[in-house]
C-alpha positions in Angstrom: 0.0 0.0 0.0 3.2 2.5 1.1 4.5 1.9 -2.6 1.0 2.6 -4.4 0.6 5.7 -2.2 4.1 6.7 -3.1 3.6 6.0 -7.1 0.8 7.8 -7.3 2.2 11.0 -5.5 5.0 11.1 -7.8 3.0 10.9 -10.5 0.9 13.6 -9.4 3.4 15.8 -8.5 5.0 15.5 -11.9 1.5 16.2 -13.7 1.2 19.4 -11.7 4.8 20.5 -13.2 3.9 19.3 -16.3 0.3 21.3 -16.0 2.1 24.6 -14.5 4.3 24.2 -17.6 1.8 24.5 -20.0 0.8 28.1 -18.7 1.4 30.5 -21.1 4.7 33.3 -20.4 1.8 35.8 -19.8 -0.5 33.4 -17.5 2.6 32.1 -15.5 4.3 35.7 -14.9 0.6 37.2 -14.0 0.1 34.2 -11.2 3.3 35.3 -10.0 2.6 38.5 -9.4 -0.6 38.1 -7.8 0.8 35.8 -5.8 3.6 38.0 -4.4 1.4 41.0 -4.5 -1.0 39.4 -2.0 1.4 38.1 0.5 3.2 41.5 0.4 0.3 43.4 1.5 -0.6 41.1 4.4 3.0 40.8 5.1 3.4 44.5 4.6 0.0 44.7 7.2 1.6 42.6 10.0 4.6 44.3 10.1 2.9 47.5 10.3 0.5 46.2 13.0 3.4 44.9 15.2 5.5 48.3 14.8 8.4 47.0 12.4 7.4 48.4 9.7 5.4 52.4 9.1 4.9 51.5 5.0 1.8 52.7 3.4 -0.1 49.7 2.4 -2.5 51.5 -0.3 0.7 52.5 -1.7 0.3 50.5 -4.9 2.5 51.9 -7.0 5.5 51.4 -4.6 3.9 47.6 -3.9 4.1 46.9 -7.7 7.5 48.3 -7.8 8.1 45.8 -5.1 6.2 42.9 -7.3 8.4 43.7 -9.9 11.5 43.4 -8.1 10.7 40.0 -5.6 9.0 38.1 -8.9 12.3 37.1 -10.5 14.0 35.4 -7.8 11.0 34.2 -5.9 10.3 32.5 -9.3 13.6 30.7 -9.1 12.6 30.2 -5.5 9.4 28.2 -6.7 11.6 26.1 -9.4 13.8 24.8 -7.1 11.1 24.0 -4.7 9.1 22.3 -7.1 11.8 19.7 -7.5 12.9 19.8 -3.7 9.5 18.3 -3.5 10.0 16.0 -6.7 12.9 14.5 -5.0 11.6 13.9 -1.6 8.4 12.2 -3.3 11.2 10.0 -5.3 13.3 9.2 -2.5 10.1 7.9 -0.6 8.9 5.7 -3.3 12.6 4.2 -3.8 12.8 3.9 -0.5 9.4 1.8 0.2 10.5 -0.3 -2.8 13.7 -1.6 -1.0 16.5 0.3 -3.2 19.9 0.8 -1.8 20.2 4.0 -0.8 23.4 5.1 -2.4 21.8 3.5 -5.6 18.2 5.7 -5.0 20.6 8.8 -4.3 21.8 8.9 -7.8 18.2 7.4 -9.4 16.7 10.4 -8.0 19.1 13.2 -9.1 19.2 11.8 -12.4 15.6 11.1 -12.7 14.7 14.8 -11.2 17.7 16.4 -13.9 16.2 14.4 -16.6 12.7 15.2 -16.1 13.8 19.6 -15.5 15.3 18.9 -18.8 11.9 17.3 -21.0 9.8 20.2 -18.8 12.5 23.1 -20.2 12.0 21.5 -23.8 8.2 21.3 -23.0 8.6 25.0 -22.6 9.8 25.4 -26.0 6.5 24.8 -27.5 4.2 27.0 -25.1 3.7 30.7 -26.1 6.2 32.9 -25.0 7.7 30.1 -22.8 11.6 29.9 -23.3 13.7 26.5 -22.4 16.1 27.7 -19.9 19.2 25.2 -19.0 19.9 27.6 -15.7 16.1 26.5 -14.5 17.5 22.8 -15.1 20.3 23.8 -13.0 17.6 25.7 -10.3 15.7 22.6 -10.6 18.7 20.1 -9.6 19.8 22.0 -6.7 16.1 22.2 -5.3 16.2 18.6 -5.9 19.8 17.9 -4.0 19.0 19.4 -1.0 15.6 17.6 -0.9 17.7 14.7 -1.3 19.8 15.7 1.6 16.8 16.3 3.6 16.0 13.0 3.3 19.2 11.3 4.6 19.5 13.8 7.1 16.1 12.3 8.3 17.0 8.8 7.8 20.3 9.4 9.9 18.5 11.1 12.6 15.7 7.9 12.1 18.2 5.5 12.6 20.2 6.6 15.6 16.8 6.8 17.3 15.8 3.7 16.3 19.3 2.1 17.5 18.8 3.9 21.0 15.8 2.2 21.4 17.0 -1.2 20.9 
């Protein structure tokens, strides 16, 4: 049951990439923007309401200067968590399957590099969607530390488990 659960999450998880890929450069970049946009102003609201901050939240021109500015790397941000959460979902479904670990290690860094690099040439052929090897790049590193979340946990698992015995 652990290994159907852990198939199927991958494979949703790669249908929402694939899906989120097929968002035009217009669609993608304007649910970006929204998105930053709202969690400034509330972040922008707290900060006021606690004292750290005196900014003028009905300031929109300033908060769309601020958009602009945060959408960019909070973009890369979102790559590289997409595939931090690729390789978790991988390393669980290896791991349930009985793979040696240093084997599912490299399985899942080339499986998540692989799959960044048929999404990037997915891109190619959505409307004003570029293929970008640095988001390849973005993507793999998301998907190494996910990978050394993993073992990290495992480690920490395992010298609790061996305390207990």
């Amino acid at each position: 049951m652990k290994k159907t659960i852990s198939i199927v999450a991958v494979i949703i998880w790669t249908l929402i990439i694939f899906f989120a890929s097929t968002k035009t450069s217009t669609e993608s970049n304007t649910t970006s923007k929204e998105f930053i946009y709202n969690n400034l102003k509330v972040a922008i609201n707290i900060t006021n309401k606690i004292k750290l901050t005196n900014s003028d939240i009905y300031n929109e021109k300033w908060i769309e200067n601020k958009v602009d500015i945060l959408n960019k790397p909070i973009r890369k941000c979102a790559h590289a968590f997409i595939y931090f959460v690729l390789s978790i979902l991988l390393c669980l479904c290896l791991k349930v399957s009985g793979i040696n670990e240093n084997k599912m290690y490299l399985l899942v860094l080339l499986s998540t590099f692989c799959y960044s690099l048929t999404d990037e040439f997915h891109q190619l052929f959505v409307s004003g969607r570029t293929g970008q090897f640095s988001d390849c790049l973005i993507d793999t590193s998301g998907a190494i530390l996910g990978i050394l979340l993993f073992k990290v946990i495992l480690i920490i698992k395992n010298k609790n488990y061996l305390k207990t015995r």
